[in-house]
C-alpha positions as a printed NumPy array, in Angstrom:
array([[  0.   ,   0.   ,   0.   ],
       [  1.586,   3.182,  -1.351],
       [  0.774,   6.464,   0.883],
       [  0.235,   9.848,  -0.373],
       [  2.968,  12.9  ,   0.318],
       [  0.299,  14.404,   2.992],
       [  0.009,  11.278,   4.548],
       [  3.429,  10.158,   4.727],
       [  3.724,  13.974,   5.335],
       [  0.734,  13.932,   8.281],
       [  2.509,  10.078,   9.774],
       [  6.076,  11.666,  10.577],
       [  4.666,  14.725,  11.724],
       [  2.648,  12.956,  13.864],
       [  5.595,  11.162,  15.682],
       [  7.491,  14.168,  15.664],
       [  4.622,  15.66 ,  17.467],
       [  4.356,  12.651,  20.496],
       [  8.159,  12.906,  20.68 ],
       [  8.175,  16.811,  21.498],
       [  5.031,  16.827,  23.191],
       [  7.102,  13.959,  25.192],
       [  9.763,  15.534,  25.555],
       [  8.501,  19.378,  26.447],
       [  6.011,  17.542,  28.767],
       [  9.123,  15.9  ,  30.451],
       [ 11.053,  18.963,  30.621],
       [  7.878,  20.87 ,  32.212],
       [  6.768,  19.076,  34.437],
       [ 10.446,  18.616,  35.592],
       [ 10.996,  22.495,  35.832],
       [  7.669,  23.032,  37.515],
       [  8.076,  20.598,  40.311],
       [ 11.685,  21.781,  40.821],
       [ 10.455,  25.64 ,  41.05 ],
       [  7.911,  24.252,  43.192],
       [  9.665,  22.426,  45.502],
       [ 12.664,  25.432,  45.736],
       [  9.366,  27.806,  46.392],
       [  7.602,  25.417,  49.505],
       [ 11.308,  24.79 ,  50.578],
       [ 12.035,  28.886,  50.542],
       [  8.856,  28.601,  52.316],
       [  9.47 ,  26.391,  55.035],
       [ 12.921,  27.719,  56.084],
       [ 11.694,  31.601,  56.303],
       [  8.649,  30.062,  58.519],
       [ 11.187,  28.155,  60.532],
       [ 14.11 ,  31.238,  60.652],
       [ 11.091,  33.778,  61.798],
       [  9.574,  31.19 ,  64.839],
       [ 13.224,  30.304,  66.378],
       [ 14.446,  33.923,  65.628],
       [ 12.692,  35.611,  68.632],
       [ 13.689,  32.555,  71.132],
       [ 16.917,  32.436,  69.855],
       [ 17.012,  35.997,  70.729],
       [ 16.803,  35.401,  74.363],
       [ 18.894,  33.032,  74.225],
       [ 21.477,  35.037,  72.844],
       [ 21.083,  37.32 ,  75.994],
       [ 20.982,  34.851,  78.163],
       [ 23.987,  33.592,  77.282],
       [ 23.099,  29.635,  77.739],
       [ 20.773,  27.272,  76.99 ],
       [ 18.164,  27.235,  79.898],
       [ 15.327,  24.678,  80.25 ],
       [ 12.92 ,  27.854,  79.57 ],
       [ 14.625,  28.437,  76.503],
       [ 14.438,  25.166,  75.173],
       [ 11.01 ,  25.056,  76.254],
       [ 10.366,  28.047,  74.478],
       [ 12.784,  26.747,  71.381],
       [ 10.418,  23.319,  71.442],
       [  7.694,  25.222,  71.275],
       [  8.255,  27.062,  68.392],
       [  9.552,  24.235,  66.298],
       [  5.956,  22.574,  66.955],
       [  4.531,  25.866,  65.663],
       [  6.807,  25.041,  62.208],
       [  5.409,  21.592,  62.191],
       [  1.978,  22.231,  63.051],
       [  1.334,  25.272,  60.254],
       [  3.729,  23.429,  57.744],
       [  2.658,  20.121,  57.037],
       [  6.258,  19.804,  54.614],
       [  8.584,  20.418,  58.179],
       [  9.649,  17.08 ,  59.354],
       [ 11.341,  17.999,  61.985],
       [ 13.742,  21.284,  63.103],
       [ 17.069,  20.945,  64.856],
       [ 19.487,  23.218,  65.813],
       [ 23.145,  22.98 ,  65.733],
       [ 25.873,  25.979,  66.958],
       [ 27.053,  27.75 ,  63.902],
       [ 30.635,  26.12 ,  64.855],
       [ 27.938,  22.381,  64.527],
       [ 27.518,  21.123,  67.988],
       [ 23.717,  19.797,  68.859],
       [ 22.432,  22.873,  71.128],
       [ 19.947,  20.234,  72.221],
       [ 21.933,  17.461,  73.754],
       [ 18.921,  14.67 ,  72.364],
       [ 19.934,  15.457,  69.064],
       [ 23.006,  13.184,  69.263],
       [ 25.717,  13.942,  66.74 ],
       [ 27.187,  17.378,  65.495],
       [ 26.987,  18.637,  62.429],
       [ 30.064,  20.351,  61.73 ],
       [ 29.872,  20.394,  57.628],
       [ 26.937,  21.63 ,  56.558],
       [ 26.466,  24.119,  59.88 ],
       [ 29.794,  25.125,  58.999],
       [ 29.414,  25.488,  55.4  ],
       [ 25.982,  27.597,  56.063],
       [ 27.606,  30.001,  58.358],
       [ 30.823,  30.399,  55.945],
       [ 28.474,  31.116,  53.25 ],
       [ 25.849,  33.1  ,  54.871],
       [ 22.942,  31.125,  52.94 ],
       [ 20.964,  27.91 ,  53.395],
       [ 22.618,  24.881,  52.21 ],
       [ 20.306,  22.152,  51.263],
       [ 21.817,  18.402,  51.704],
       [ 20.698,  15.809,  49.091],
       [ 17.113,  13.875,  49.428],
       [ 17.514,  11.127,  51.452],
       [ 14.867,   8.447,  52.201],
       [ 14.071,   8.053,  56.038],
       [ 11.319,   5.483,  56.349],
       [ 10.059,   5.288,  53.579],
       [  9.926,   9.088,  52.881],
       [ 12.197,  11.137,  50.714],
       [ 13.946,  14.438,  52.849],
       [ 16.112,  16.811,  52.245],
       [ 17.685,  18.971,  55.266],
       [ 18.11 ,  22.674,  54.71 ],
       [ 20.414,  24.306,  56.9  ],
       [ 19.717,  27.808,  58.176],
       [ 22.305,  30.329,  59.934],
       [ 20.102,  32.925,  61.987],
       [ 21.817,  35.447,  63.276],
       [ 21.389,  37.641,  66.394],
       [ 20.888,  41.53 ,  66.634],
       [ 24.957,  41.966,  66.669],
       [ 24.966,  40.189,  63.144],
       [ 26.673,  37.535,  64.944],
       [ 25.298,  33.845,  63.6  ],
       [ 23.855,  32.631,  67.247],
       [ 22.855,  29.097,  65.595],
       [ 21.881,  26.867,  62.354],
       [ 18.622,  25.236,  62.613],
       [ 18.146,  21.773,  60.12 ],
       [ 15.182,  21.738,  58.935],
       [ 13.663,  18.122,  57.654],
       [ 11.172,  18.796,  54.556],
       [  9.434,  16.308,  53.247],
       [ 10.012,  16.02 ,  48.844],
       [  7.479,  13.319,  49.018],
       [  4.623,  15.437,  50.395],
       [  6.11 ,  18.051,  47.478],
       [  5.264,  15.628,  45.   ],
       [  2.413,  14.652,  46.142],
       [  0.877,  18.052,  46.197],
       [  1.871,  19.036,  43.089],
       [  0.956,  15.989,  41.403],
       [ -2.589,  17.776,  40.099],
       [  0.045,  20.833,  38.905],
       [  2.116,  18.321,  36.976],
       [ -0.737,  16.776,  35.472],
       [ -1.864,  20.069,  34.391],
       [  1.344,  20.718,  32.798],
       [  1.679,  17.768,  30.748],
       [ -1.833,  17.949,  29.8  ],
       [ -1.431,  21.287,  28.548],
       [  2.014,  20.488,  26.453],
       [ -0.056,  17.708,  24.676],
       [ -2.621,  20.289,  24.128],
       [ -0.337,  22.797,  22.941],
       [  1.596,  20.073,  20.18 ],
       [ -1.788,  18.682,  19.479],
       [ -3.122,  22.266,  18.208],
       [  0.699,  22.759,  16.497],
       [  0.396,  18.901,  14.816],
       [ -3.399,  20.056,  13.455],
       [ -2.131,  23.571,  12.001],
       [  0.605,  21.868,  10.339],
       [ -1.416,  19.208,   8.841],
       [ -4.245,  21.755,   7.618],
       [ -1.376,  23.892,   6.345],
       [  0.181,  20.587,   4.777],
       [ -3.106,  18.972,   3.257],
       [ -3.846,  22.974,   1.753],
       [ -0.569,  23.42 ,  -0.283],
       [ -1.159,  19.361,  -0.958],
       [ -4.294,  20.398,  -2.961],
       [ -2.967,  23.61 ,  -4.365],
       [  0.269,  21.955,  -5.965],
       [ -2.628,  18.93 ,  -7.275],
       [ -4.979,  21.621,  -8.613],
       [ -1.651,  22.88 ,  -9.994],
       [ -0.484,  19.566, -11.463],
       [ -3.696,  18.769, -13.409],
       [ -3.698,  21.742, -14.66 ],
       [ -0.391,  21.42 , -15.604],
       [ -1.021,  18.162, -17.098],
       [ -3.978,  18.89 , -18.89 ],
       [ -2.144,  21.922, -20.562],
       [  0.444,  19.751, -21.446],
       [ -2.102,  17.446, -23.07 ],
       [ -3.649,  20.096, -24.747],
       [ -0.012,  21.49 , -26.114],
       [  0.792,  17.701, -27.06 ],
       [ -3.071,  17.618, -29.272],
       [ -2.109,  20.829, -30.583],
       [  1.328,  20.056, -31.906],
       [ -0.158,  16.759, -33.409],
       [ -3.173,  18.217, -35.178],
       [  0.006,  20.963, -36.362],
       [  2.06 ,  17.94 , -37.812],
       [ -1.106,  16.182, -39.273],
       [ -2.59 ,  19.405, -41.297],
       [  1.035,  20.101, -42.283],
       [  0.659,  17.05 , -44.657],
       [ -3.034,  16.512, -45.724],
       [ -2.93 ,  13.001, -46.601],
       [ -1.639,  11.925, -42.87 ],
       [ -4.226,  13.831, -41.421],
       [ -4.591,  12.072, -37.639],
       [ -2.232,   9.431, -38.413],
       [ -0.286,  10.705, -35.253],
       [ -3.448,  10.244, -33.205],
       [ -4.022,   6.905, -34.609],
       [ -0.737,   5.635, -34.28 ],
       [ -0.646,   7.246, -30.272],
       [ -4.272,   5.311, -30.219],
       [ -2.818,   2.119, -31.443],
       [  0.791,   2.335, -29.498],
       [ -1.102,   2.48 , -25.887],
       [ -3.117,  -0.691, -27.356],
       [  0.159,  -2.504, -28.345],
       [  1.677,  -1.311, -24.872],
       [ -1.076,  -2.42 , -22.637],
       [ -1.029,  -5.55 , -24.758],
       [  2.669,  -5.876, -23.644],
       [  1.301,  -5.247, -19.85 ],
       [  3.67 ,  -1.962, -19.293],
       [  3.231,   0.113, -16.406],
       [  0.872,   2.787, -16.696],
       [  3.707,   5.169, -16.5  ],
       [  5.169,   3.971, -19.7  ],
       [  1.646,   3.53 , -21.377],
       [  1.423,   7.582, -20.877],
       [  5.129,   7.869, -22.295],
       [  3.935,   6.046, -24.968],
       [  0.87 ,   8.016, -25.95 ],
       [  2.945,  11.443, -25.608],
       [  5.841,  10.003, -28.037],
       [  3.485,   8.471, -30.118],
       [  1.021,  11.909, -30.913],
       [  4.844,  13.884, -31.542],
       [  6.788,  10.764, -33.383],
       [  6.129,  13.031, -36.365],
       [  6.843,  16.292, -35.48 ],
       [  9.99 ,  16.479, -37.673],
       [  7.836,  16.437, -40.727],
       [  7.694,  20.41 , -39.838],
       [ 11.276,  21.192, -41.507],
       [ 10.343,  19.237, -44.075],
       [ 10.15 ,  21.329, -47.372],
       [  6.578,  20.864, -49.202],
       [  8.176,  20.185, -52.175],
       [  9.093,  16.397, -50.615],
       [  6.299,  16.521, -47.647],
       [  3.542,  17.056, -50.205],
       [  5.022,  15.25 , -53.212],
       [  2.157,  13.191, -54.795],
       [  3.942,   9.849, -55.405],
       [  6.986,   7.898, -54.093],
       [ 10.159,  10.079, -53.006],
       [ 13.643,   9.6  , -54.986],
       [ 16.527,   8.702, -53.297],
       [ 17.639,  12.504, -52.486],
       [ 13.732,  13.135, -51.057],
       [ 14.133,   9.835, -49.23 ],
       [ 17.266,  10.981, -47.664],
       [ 15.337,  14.441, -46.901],
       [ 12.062,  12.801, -45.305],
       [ 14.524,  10.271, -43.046],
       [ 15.868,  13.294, -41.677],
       [ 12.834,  14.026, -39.681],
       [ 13.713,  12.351, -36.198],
       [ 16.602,  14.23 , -36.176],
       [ 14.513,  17.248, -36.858],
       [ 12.125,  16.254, -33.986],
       [ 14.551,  15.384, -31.365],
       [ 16.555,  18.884, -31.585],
       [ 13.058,  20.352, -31.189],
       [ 12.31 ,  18.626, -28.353],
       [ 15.723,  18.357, -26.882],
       [ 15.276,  21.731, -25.9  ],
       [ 12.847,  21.076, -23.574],
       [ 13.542,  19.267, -20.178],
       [  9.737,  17.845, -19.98 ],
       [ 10.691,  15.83 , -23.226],
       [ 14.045,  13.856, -22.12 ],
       [ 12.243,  10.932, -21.669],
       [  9.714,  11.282, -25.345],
       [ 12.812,  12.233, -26.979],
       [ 14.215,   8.732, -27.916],
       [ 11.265,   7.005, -28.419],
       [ 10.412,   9.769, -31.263],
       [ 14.025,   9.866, -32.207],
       [ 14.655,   5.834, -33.353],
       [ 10.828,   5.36 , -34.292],
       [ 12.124,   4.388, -37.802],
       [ 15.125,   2.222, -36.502],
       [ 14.554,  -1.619, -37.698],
       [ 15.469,  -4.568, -35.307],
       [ 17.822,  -5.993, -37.953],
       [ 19.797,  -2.13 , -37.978],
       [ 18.988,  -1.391, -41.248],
       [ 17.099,   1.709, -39.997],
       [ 17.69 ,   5.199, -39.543],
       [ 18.595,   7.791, -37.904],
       [ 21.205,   5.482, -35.734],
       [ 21.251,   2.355, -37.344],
       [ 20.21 ,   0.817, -33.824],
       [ 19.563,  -3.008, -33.748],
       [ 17.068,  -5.452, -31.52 ],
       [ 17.11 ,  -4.536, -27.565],
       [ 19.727,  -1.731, -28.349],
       [ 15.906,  -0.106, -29.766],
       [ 14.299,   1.912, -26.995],
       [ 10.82 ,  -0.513, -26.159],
       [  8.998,   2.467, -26.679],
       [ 10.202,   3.161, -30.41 ],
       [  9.702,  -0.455, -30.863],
       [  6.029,  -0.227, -30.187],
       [  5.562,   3.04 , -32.314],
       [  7.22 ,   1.469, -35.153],
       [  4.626,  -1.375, -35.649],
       [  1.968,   1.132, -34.564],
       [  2.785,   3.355, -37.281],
       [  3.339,   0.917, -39.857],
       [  0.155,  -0.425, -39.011],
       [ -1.628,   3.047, -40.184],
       [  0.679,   3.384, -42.976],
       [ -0.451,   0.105, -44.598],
       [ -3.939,   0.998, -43.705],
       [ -4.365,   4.313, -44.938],
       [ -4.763,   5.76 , -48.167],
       [ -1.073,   7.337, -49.155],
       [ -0.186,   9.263, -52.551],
       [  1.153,   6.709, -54.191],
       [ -1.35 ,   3.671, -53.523],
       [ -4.466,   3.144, -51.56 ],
       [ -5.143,   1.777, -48.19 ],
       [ -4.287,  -2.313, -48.029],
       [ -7.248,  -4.504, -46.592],
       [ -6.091,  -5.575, -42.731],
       [ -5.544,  -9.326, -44.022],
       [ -2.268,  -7.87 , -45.641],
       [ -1.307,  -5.276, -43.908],
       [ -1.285,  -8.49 , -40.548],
       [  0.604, -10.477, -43.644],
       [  3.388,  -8.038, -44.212],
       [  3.497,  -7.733, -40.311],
       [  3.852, -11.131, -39.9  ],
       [  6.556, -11.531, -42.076],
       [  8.621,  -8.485, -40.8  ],
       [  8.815,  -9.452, -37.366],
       [ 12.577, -10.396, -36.494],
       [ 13.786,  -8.34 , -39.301],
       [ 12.253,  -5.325, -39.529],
       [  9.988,  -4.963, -35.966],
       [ 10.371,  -6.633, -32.906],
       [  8.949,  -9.856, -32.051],
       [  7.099,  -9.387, -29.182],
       [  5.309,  -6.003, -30.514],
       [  4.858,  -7.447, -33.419],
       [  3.098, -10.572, -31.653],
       [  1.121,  -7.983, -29.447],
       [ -0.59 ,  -5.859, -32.721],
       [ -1.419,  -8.993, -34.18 ],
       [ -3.357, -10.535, -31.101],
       [ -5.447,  -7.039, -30.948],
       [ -6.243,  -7.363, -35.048],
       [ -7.331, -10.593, -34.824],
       [ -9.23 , -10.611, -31.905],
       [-10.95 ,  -7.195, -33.52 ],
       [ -9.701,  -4.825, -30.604],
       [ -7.288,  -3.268, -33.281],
       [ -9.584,  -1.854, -36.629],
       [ -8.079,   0.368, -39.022],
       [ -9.788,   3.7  , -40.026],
       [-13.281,   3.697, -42.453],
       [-13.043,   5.023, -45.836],
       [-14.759,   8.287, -44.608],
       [-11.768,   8.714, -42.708],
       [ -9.017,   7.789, -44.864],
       [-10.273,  10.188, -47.058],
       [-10.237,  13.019, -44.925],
       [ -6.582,  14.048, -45.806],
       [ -7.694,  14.498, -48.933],
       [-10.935,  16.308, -48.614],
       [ -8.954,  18.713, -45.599],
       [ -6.739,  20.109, -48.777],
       [ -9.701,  20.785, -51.579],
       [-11.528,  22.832, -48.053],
       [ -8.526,  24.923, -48.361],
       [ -8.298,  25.521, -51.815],
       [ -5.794,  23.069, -53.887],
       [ -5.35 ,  19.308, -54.592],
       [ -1.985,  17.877, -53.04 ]])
């Protein structure tokens, strides 16, 4: 199954779009939950520096740790814990890291120390502590001398953070997709738009191109009355002989375009040999054979026609290389020639010409028949007579043979 530009267009769009939307989500929901959790942590140590500030205080004053103050101390921490559900727990160390309350058990000499040298918080990293993730932010407070009096370690919870701002994340990512989905749409509309713009453009294309091709042919067919739609009949017969052959639809067009042009050359023929009324001499022979040639430096100049160009160009070429322009021989014969050579030998024989009337089909298949392998190819040759004999492939009525004729005495002389 062969897919369209838009829709292989629309399919890696598409993933493009999951992996940003991925991606940005990711890297959202990532920075929001670590600008949250900076913001509740901010939180949580200016809640905890202002409630042990005015204790601290006193004991400052005081000049020791009384059982009032740490009553007082104890109490404020419980404040922290009660209004902040994200405090843990509060401890406080001397800014040189000894436990001011002796239950606290070890010192803390590295971060307390670090915190005082720096004059900020310093945050340890998370840690899990039954089950829960932490991480410990360590706050100098100083005194009213600007002296630091302690550094209080404050335990806040990063799995409550997450929790809580599980609903925010959400939001986030849900908004990203959002946000790609509405990009991914735009894009496809924009895609599927200028998809139908360059087909409108293409068959329009296409059928001027067809119409230019008609043109050119009826222009080579009125330029010699008595072949008058011979190139329409031999592009009519060619696409027979090449669907008969089974060739892709791509070369059954080719063939049809060669086919309506294979004359073309006939143009820089003089009318003194184009319109002669009986069979050519040698020299006028040698003129008229120059007509390929004629019609491939026409067409050579246009890129469109690379492809007609040597199908129109070895037309006359015979498989056994006694033909012209190139003397070519058997496969060295484009296929495409090969069928407009029996196609237009075909019309020859069955059309009325100067010198001699049209032959009945029974020889013109005879004389077929007996040039294949010398002078066509074998296989077209086989092709054109399967279509005449199973009465697919008729040649034109005597009304129309005769129109060559009757097209020159409408315009005033007898060729």
């Amino acid at each position: 199954m062969r897919f369209g530009f838009v829709a292989r267009f629309a399919a890696a769009l598409l993933v493009c779009a999951i992996g940003v939307a991925a991606a940005l989500s990711f890297f959202f929901a990532r920075t929001h939950l670590d600008a949250l959790k900076r913001d509740l942590i901010t939180t949580a140590v200016g809640q905890a520096s202002a409630a042990l500030q005015p204790p601290l205080d006193k004991y400052a004053s005081s000049g020791a740790m009384s059982a009032g103050s740490r009553a007082v101390i104890d109490a404020a921490i419980r404040n922290v814990q009660s209004f902040n559900p994200l405090v843990r727990g509060v401890r406080l160390y001397s800014p040189a890291g000894a436990p001011l309350d002796p239950s606290v058990g070890e010192s803390e000499v590295g971060y307390a120390a670090t915190a005082v040298s720096q004059e900020n918080v310093v945050e340890s990293p998370v840690q899990t502590v039954a089950g829960e993730s932490l991480v410990t932010a360590y706050v100098p407070i100083a005194g009213p001398s600007g002296r630091y009096l302690a550094v209080a370690a404050v335990d806040i919870s990063v799995s409550q953070i997450t929790a809580q701002s599980g609903q925010e994340t959400k939001f986030v990512i849900l908004s990203t997709m959002i946000a790609c989905g509405v990009i991914f749409i735009s894009l496809l509309t924009l895609a599927t738009a200028a998809q139908r713009e360059l087909n409108r453009r293409g068959r329009a294309a296409e059928t001027t191109f067809l119409q230019t091709m008609l043109g050119i042919a009826n222009i080579v067919d009125q330029r010699d009355p008595y072949t008058a739609g011979h190139s329409h009949r031999v592009a009519e017969y060619s696409v027979a002989v090449a669907k008969q052959l089974k060739l892709s639809n791509v070369l059954i067009e080719r063939v049809r375009w060669s086919a309506l042009l294979h004359d073309l050359g006939k143009i820089g023929i003089p009318d003194a040999v184009l319109l002669k009324a009986g069979p050519f001499d040698q020299l006028e022979r040698q003129i008229i054979n120059h007509h390929p040639s004629i019609a491939r430096d026409i067409l050579g100049e246009v890129e469109a026609m690379a492809e007609i160009v040597p199908c129109v160009l070895h037309h006359h070429e015979r498989w056994d290389g006694s033909g012209y322009p190139a003397g070519l021989a058997g496969e060295a014969i484009p296929l495409l020639a090969r069928v407009i050579a029996v196609a237009d030998s075909f019309d020859a024989m069955t059309t009325d010409r100067p010198y001699r009337n049209a032959l009945p089909i029974d020889e013109a298949r005879r004389r077929l028949s007996d040039g294949s392998g010398s002078q066509w190819d074998e296989r077209c040759i086989a092709a054109i007579l399967e279509l005449i004999d199973s009465g697919s492939l008729k040649p034109p009525s005597e009304h129309t043979r005769q129109f060559g004729s009757r097209l020159s005495a409408k315009y005033g002389y007898q060729a």
